[in-house]
N, C-alpha and C positions, 0 to 999 in steps of 0.2 A: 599287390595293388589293393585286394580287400581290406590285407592289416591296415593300411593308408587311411582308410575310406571309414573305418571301426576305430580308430585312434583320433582321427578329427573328427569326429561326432561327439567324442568322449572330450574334447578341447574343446568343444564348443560349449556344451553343457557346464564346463567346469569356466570358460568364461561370461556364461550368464548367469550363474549363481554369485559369482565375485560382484556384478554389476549391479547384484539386486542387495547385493550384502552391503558396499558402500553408498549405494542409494538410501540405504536405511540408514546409514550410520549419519548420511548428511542431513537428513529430514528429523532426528533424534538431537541433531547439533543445531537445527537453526531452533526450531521448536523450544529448545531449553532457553536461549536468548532472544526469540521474539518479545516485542511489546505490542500485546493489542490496546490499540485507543478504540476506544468506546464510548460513547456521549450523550445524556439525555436531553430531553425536551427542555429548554428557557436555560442551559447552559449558554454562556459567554463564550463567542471563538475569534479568532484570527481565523484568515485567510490566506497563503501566498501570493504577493502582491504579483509577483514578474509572471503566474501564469495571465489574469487578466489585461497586463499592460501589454501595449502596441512594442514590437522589436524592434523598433526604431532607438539612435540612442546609447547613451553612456545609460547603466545601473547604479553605479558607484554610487550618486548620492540619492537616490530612489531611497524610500523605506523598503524593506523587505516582507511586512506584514499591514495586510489593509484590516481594517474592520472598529472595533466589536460588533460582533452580527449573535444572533441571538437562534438556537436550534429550534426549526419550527418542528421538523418530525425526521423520522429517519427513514430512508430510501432502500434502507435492506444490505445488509455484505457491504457496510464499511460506509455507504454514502449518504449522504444529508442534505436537509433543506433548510435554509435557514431566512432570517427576515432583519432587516436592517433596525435600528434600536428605535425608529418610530414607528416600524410595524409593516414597512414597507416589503411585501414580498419580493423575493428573487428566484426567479425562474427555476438554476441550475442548480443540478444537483453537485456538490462536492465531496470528494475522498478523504477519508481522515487523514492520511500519510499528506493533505496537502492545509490541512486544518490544526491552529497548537489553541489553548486552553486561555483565556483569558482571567487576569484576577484584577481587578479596578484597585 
């Protein structure tokens, strides 16, 4: 019963090293194909149209990007404030993952 008791402790350890081994190799895998978007001040952006619009509804012929909206400052870890092209403040804050780059 000891050996038992002395053999799964040694399985366990040997399955939490594996866990920490493929952990690593998955954060070494995204990390090499991540894209950070990054955005300064008086940049041009879209926005995701169907997060602000009402669920009501067909999408189909909706646009899929609202804007040009203009970056007023940035919110820190990824989010942003931005102001409409007359200058007209907007309250929220938005993620870049929901923000793509405008070019007139």
């Amino acid at each position: 019963m000891r050996l038992n008791l002395d053999l799964l402790e040694g399985e366990r350890e040997k399955a939490i090293f594996q866990v920490a081994f493929y952990q690593q190799r998955l954060k070494s895998y995204y990390n090499e194909r991540a894209k950070i978007r990054q955005f300064q001040p008086g940049d041009l952006m879209l926005r995701k149209a169907y997060i602000t619009a009402q669920r009501q509804g067909s999408k189909k012929m909706k646009p899929n990007w609202e804007g040009p909206y203009v970056i007023s400052r940035s919110g820190g870890k990824g989010c942003y404030m931005f102001d409409t092209i007359e200058g007209k403040e907007i309250s929220r804050q938005w993620n870049a993952y929901h923000l793509q780059r405008y070019y007139p």
